[in-house]
Every structure is written in structure tokens, then in C-alpha cells.
C-alpha positions as a Markdown table, in Angstrom:
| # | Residue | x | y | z |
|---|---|---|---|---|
| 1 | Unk | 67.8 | 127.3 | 101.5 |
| 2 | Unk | 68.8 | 127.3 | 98.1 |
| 3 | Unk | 71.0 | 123.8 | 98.5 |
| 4 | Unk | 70.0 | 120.4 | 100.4 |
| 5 | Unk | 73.5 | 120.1 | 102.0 |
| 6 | Unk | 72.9 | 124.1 | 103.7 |
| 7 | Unk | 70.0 | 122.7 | 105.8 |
| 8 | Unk | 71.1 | 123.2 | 109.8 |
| 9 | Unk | 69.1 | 119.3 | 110.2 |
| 10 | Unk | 71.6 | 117.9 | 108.1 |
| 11 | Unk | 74.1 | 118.3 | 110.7 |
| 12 | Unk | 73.1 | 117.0 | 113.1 |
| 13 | Unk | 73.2 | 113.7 | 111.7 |
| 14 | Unk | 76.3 | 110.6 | 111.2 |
| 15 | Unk | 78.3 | 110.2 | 108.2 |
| 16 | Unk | 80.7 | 107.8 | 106.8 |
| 17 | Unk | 83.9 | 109.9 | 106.0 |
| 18 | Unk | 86.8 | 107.8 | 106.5 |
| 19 | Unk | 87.9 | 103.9 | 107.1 |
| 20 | Unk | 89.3 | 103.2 | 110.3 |
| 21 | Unk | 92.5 | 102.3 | 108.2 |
| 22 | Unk | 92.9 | 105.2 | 106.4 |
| 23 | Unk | 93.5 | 106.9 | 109.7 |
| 24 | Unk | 97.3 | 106.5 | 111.0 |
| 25 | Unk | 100.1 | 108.8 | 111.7 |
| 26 | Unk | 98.8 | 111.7 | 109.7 |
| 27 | Unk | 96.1 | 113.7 | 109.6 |
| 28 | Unk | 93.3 | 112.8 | 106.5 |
| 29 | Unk | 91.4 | 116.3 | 105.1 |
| 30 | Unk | 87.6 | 115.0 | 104.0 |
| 31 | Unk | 84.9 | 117.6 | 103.1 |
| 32 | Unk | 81.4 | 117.2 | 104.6 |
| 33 | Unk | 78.2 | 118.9 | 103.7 |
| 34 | Unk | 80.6 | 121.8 | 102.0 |
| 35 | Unk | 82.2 | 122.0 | 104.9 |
| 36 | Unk | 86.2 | 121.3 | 105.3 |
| 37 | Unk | 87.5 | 119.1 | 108.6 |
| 38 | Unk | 90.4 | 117.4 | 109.4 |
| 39 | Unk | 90.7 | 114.0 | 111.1 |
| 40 | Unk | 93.6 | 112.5 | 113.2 |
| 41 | Unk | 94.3 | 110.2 | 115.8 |
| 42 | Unk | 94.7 | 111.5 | 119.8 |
| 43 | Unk | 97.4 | 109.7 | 122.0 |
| 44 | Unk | 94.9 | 107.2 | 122.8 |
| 45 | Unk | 94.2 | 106.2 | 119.4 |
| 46 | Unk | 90.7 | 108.1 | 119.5 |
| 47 | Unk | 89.5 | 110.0 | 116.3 |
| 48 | Unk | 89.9 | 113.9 | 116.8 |
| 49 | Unk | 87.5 | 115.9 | 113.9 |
| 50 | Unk | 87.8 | 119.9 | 113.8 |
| 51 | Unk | 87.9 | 122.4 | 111.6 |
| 52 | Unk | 90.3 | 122.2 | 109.1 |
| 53 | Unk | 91.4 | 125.5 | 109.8 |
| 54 | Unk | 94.3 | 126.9 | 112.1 |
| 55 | Unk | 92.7 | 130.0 | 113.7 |
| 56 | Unk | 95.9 | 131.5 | 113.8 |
| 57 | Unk | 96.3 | 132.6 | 109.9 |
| 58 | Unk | 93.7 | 130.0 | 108.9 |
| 59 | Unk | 96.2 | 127.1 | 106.8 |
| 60 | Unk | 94.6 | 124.2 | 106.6 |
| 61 | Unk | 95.9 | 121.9 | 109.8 |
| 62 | Unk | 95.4 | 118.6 | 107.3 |
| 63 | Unk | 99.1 | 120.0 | 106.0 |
| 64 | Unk | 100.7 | 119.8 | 109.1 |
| 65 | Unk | 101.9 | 116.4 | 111.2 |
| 66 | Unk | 100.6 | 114.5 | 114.2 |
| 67 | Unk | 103.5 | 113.6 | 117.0 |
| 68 | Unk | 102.0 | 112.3 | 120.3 |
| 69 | Unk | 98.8 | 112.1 | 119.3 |
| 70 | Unk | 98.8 | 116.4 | 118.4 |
| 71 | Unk | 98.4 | 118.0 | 115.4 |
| 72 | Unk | 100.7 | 120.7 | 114.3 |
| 73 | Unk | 99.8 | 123.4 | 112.0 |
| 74 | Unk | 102.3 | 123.4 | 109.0 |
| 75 | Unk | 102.4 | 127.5 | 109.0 |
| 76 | Unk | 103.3 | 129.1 | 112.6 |
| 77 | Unk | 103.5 | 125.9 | 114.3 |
| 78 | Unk | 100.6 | 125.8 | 116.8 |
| 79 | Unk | 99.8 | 122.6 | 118.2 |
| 80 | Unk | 96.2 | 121.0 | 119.0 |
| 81 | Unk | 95.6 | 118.2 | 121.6 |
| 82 | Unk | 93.0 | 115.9 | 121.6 |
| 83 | Unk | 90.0 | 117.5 | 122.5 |
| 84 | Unk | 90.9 | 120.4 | 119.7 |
| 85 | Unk | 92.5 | 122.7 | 122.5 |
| 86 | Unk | 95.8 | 124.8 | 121.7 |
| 87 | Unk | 98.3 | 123.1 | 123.5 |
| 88 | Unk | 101.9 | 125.3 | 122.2 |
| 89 | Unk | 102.2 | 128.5 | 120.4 |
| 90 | Unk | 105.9 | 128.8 | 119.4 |
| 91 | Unk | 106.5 | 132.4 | 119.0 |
| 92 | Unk | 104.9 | 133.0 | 122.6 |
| 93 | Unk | 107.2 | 132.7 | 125.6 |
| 94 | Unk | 106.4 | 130.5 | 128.2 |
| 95 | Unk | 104.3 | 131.6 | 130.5 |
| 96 | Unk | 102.2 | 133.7 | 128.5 |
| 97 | Unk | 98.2 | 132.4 | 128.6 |
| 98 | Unk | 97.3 | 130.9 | 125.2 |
| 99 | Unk | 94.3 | 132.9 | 123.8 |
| 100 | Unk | 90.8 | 131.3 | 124.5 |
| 101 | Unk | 89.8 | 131.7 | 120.4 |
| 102 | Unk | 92.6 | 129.5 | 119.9 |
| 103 | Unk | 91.2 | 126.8 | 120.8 |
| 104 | Unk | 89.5 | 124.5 | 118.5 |
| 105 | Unk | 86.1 | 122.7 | 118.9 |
| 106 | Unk | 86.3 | 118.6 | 118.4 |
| 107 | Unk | 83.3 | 117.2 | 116.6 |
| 108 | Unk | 81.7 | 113.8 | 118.0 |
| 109 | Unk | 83.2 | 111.1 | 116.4 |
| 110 | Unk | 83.3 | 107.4 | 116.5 |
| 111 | Unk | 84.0 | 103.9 | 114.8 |
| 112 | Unk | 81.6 | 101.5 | 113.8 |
| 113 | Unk | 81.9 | 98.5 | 111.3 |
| 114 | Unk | 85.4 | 99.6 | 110.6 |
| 115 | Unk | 84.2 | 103.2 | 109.7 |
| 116 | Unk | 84.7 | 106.6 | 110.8 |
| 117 | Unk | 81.6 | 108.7 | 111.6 |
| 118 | Unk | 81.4 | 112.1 | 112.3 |
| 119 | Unk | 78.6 | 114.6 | 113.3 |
| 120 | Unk | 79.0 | 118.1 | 112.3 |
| 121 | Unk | 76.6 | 118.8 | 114.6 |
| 122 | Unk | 75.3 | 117.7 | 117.2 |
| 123 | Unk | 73.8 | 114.2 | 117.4 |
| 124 | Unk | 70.5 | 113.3 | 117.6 |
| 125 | Unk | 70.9 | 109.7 | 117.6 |
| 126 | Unk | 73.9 | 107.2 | 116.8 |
| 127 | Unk | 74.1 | 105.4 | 113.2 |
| 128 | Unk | 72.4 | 102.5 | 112.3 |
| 129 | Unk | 72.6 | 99.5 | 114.0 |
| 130 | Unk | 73.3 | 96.1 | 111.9 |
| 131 | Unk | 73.0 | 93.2 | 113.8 |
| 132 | Unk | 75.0 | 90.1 | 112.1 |
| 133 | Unk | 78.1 | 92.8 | 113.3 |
| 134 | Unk | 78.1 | 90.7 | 116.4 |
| 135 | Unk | 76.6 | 87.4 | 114.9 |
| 136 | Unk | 79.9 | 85.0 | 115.0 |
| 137 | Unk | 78.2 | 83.3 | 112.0 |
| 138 | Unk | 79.1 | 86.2 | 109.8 |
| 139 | Unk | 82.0 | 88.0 | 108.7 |
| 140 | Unk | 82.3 | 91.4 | 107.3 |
| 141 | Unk | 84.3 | 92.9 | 104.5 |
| 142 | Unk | 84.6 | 96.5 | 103.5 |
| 143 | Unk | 85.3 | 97.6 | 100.4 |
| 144 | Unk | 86.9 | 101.6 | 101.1 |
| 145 | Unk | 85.5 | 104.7 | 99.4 |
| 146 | Unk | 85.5 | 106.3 | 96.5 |
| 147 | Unk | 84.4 | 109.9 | 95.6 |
| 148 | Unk | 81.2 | 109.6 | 93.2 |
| 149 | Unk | 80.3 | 113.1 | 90.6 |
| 150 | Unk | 77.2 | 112.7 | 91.3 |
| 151 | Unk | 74.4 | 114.2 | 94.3 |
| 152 | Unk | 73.7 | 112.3 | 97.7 |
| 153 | Unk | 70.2 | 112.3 | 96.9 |
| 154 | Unk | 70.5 | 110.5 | 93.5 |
| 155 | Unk | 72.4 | 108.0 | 94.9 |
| 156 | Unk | 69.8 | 107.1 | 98.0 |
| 157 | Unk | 66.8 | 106.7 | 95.3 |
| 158 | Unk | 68.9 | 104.8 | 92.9 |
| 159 | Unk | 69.5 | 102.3 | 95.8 |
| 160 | Unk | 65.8 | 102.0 | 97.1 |
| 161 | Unk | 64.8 | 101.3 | 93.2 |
| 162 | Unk | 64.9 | 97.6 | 91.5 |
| 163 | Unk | 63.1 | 98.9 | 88.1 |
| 164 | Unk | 66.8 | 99.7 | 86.5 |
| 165 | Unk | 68.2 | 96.5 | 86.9 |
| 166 | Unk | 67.3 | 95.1 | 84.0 |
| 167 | Unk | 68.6 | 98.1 | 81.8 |
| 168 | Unk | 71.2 | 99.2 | 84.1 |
| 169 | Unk | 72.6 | 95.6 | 85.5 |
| 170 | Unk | 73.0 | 93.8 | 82.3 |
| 171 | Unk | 76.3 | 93.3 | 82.7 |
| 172 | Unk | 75.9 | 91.8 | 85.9 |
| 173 | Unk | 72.8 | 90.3 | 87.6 |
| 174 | Unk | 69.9 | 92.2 | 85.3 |
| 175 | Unk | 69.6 | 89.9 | 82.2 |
| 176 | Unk | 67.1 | 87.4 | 84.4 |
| 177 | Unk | 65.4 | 90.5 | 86.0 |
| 178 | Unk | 61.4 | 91.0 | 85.0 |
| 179 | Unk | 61.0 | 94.1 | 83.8 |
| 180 | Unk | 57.8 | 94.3 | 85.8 |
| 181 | Unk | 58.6 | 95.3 | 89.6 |
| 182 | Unk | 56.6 | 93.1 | 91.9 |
| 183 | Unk | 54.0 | 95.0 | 94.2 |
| 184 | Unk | 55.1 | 96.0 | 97.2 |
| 185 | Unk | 54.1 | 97.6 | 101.2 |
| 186 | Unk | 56.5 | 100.3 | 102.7 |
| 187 | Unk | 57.0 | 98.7 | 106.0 |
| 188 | Unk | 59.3 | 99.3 | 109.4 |
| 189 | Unk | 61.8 | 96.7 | 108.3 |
| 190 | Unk | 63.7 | 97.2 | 112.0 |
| 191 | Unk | 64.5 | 99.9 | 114.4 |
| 192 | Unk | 66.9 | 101.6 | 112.1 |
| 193 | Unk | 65.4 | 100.9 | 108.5 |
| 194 | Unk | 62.2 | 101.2 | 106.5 |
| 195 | Unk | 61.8 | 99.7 | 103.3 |
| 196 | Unk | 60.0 | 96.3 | 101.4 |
| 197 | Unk | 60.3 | 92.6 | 100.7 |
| 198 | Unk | 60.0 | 91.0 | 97.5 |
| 199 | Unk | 61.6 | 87.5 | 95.8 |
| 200 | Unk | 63.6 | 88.1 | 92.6 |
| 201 | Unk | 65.0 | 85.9 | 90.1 |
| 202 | Unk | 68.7 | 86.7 | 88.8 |
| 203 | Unk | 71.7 | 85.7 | 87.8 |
| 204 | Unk | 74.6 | 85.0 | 89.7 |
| 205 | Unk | 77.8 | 86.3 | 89.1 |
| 206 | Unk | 78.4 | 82.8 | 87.2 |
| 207 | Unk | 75.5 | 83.8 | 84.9 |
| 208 | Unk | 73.3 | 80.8 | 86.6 |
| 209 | Unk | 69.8 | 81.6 | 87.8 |
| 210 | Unk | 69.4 | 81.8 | 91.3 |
| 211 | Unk | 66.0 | 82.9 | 93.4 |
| 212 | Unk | 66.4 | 85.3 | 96.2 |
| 213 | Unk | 64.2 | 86.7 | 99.1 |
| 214 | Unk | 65.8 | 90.5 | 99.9 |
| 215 | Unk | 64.8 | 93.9 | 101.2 |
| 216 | Unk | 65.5 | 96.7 | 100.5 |
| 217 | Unk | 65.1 | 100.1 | 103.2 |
| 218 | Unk | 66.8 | 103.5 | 104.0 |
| 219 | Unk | 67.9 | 104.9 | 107.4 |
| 220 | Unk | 67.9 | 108.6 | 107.5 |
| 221 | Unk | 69.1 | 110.6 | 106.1 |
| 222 | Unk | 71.5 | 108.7 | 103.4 |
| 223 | Unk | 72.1 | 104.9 | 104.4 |
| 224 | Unk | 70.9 | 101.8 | 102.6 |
| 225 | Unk | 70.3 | 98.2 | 103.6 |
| 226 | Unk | 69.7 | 95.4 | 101.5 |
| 227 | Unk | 69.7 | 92.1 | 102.4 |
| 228 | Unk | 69.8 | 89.0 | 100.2 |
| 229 | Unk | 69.0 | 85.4 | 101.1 |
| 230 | Unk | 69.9 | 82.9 | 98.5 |
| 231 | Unk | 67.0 | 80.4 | 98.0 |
| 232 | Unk | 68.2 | 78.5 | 95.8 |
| 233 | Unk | 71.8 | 77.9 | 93.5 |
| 234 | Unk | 75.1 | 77.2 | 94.6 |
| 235 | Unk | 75.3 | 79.6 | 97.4 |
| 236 | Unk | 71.3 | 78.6 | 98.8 |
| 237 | Unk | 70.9 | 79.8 | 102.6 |
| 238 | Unk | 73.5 | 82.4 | 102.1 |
| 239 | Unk | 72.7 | 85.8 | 103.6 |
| 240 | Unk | 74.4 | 88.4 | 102.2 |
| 241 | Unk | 73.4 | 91.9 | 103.9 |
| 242 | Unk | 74.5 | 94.9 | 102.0 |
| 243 | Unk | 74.8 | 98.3 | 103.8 |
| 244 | Unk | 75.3 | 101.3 | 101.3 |
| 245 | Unk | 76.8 | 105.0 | 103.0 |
| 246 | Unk | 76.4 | 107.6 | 100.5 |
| 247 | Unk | 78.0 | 111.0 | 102.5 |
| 248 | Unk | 77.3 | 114.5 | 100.8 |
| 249 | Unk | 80.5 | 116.1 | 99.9 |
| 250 | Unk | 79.2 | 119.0 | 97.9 |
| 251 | Unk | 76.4 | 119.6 | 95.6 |
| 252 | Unk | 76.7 | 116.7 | 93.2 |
| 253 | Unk | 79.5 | 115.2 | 94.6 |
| 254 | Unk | 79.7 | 112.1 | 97.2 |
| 255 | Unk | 82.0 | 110.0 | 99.4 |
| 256 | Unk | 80.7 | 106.4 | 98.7 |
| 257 | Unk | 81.4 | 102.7 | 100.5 |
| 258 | Unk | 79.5 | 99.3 | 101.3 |
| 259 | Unk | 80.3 | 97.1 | 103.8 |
| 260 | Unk | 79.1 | 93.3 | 103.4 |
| 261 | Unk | 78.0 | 91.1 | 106.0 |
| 262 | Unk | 77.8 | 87.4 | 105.2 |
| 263 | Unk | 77.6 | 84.0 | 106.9 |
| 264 | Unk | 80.0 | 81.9 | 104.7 |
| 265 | Unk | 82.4 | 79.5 | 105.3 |
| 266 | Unk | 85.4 | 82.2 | 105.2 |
| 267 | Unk | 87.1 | 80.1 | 102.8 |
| 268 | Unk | 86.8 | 82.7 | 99.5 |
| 269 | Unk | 88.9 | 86.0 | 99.9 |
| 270 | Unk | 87.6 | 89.0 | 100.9 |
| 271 | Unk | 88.2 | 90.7 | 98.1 |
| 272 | Unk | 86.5 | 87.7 | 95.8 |
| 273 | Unk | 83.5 | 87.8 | 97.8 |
| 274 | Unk | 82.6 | 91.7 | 96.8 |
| 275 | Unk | 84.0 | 91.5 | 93.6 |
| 276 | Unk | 80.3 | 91.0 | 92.1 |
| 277 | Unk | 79.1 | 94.2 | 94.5 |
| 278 | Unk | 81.8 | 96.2 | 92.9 |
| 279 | Unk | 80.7 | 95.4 | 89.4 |
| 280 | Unk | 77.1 | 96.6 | 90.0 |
| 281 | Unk | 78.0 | 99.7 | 92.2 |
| 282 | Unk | 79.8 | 100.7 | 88.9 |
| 283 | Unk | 77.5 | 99.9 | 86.7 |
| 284 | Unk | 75.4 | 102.1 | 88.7 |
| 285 | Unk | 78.3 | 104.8 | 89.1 |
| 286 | Unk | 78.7 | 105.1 | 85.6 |
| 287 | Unk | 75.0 | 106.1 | 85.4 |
| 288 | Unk | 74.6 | 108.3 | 88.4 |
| 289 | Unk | 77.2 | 110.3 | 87.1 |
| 290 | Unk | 75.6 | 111.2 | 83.9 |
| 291 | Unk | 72.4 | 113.0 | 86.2 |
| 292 | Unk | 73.2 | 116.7 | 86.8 |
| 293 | Unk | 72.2 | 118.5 | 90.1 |
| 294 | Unk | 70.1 | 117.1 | 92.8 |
| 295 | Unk | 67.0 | 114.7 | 93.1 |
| 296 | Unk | 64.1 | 117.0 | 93.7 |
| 297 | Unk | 62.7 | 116.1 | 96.9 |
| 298 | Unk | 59.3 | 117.6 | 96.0 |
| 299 | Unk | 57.9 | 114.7 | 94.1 |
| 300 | Unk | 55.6 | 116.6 | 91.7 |
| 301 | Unk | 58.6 | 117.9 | 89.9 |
| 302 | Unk | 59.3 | 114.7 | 88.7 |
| 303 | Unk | 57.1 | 111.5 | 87.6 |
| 304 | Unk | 56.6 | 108.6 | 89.5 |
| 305 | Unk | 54.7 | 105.2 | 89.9 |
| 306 | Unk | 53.7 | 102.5 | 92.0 |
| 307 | Unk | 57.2 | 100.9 | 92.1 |
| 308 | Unk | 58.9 | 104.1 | 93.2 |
| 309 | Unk | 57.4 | 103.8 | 97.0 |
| 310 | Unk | 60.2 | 103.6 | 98.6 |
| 311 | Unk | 61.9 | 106.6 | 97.1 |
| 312 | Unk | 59.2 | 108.8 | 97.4 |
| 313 | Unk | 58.6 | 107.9 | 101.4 |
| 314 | Unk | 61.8 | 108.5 | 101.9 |
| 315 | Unk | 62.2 | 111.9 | 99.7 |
| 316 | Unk | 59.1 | 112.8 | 101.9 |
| 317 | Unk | 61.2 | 112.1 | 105.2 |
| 318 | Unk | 64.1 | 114.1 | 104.0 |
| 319 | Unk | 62.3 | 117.3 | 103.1 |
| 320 | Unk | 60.2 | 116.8 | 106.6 |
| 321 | Unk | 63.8 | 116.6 | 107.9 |
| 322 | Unk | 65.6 | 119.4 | 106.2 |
| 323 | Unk | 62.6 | 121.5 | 106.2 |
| 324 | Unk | 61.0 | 121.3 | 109.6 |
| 325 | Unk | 57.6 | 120.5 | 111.2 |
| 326 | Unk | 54.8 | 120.6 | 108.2 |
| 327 | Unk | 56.7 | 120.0 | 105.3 |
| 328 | Unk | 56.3 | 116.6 | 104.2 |
């Protein structure tokens, strides 16, 4: 296996490809794990995933239009249902038997927190579960995707890392940021999530101190969680939980989106109340994007410390994962 996203595990895993509302009356092409699929809504309003690839002369299906909840192939015409079967071949008359390689295979799919899933594969679980979804104290607020030039893997360890704040995050939250990471125990954080705790002074998006309590922990193979409890400031007793899907496109290149969770009083907009989450997720863009190739998931190749725990526990899991029984 010469590249991360060629490992069979991988596929057999959730990813964040689309927003529920990107998904209406036409079909949405994404590209997953090098892979090409094409998304569309059944006559129910279910999401249909399959191949983006018409097995007739092989156009891609994304080209075509969706009427009734099929999908119609833009070149000869054929016609796909909901569960990816053939449903009309023009040119045949009626009567004639479809061919069985005609049909199409659907790929498991749901929605969750206003996002589209989809396994390649086939599932060994369901995607992580975030509890203040169904807490009526909170509200949540996503903030689409956006294609990142930079690898999957980059993007997971620059999440589980506070050390780059203060160099990193200067324009934002960074300038009251220690330079010295607090000492911290790799612990189950929940079901879904494995990570640390630590308290952090920084500055809000006003510039004004504020001390938090958060953690920080990874789902496999490519989610993030962090939550953030305001102890003190303007906002104190304000949870703001963070989730962060990174999806492997291709080699160096990324579907990215957060969703926030917090229990506010509703009145600020949406768009307000992630505006200071945008600014660091660029900051760190702007970074990420400047790192060629893949993050090593052997750790000796590159040099780590005490405050890079998390990373390297969770590169550990991913090269158990992609590499089988032994290899972590």
C-alpha cells in the first residue's frame, strides 16, 4: 500500500461528503478516498450514493437529471431508481429484460447533524454520536464545506495539537496562549472519542481574557471533538462543543466542515456565532496547506514530545487500522 487512502479499512468507515442542503433536485458528484460517487435524492427524499459511472459507456451519471426521485444518465439515457437498479434503457423495446450488470450498487448512506455520510464500504459501526444534538438547551449551526490542498492526516494531528496556537492563532485567540503546553493523560473521553482535558487562558474574539476548561479527542479514523466551557468573561458557563470532519478526497486534498453545538440564548445569528471558528480554521488552512504529502503515521520518521500524545495515539490507531492486526 503505497497511499493511506488505498487501504481496504478505510472503507469501511463514515465520512462527511455533503450537507443535507446541498442535496435537492440534482445530483451532487463528490470524490471519496480517490474514488468518484454521485449523490441524489430517491422519491422518498432518501440519499441514493453509487458509482458515478453509467455502466452503459461509463459518463459520469452526476451530468445527468433526477425526475421522480431517478437519475438519468446524460449520454444513452438509462435511468437508476433508488436502490441503484436500472429502471429504463431507451433504445431497448419494451419487453426486453434489462441486463443484470446494469444495475448499480447503492452505498449506505445517512444524515446526521445536517450531514451526509457515506460508507464506501461496508460499515463497521455508525458515526460518532454527540449528545447536546438532542439537548433542547443547545442549538447547532453548521458552517458547509470547503475543499482544503492539504492531506486528511495533517489535518486530524493539527486538530489534536494546542502547541501552534500561540504562533499559528495570533490573529485570533493565540496571543494570551503559554507557549508551554500543560501536561496531560490520554484518556476515553466518551464512547466515541479519546483525547485530554486541560484549562487554557485566551483571548476572546473581543481580544479580552477569558479562562476555559476544554478537551480535545479524535474518533476514528478522521473526526475531532473539542469542547469548550467558558469559566470566566462575558460568555462564563457557555459550552461551546466543536466537532471537526476532515474526509480524504485524494492524496493531499480534503473535504472540510465543523458543526457547533452551543447552549446560548439563540439571540446572536448563526452566522455571528462561528464567525470566530472560521477565523481560526483559516488561520490553520493557510498553514496546512503549505505541508506537502501525508503525515507519516510511523512516528519515528518524524520528532515528537510530550505534548504531541494525542497525535501519536491516534497515528498509532490509524496504522493499526489501515494496516491490520500487529501493526501499531
Amino acid at each position: 500500500m503505497s497511499r493511506l487512502i488505498d487501504a481496504p479499512a478505510l472503507r469501511d468507515h463514515w465520512y462527511v461528503v455533503a450537507e443535507s442542503t446541498d442535496l435537492a433536485d440534482a445530483p451532487l458528484a463528490i470524490t471519496l478516498l480517490g474514488s468518484r460517487f454521485v449523490l441524489w435524492r430517491g422519491p422518498a427524499g432518501a440519499v441514493v450514493a453509487t458509482a458515478d459511472r453509467c455502466p452503459h459507456r461509463e459518463a459520469p451519471l452526476s451530468d445527468g437529471r433526477v425526475h421522480d426521485g431517478c437519475l438519468t444518465c446524460p449520454y444513452h439515457g438509462w435511468t437508476f431508481g433508488s436502490a441503484g437498479e436500472c429502471v429504463r434503457v431507451p433504445s431497448t423495446a419494451e419487453g426486453v429484460p434489462i441486463p443484470p450488470a446494469a444495475h448499480l450498487e447503492a452505498l449506505p448512506t445517512l444524515e446526521r447533524y445536517g450531514l451526509v455520510w457515506l460508507c464506501p464500504g461496508t460499515p463497521t459501526g455508525e458515526p460518532c454520536v454527540i449528545g447536546e444534538e438532542d439537548d433542547p438547551a443547545f442549538r447547532r449551526i453548521n458552517a458547509g464545506l470547503q475543499v482544503w490542498q492539504t492531506d486528511v492526516t495533517r489535518m486530524v494531528d493539527n486538530f489534536l495539537d494546542v502547541t501552534h496556537f500561540p504562533f499559528v492563532h495570533v490573529g485570533t485567540f493565540g496571543t494570551e496562549q503559554p507557549m508551554a503546553a500543560p501536561a496531560v493523560d490520554i484518556e476515553q473521553l466518551d464512547a466515541d472519542f479519546t483525547g485530554y482535558r486541560y484549562e487554557v487562558d485566551v483571548s476572546d474574539a473581543a481580544g479580552r481574557p477569558v479562562h476555559r476548561a476544554m478537551s480535545t479527542g479524535f474518533s476514528m479514523p478522521f473526526t475531532v471533538r473539542s469542547t469548550i466551557r467558558h469559566v470566566t468573561g462575558a460568555e462564563a458557563g457557555l459550552d461551546h462543543v466543536l466537532v471537526l470532519c476532515s474526509t480524504p478526497v485524494d492524496t493531499g486534498r480534503s473535504l472540510f466542515t465543523f458543526v457547533v453545538w452551543r447552549n446560548d440564548d439563540h439571540a446572536t445569528a448563526p452566522e455571528e456565532a462561528i464567525a470566530f471558528d472560521r477565523a481560526i480554521g483559516e488561520e490553520d488552512r493557510r498553514m496546512l496547506e503549505r505541508l506537502d504529502g501525508e503525515l507519516p503515521l510511523d512516528a519515528r520518521r518524524t520528532v515528537s514530545v510530550q505534548a504531541d500524545r494525542a497525535s501519536l495515539e491516534w497515528r498509532r490507531r490509524l496504522r493499526a487500522l489501515v494496516s491490520g492486526p500487529g501493526a501499531g
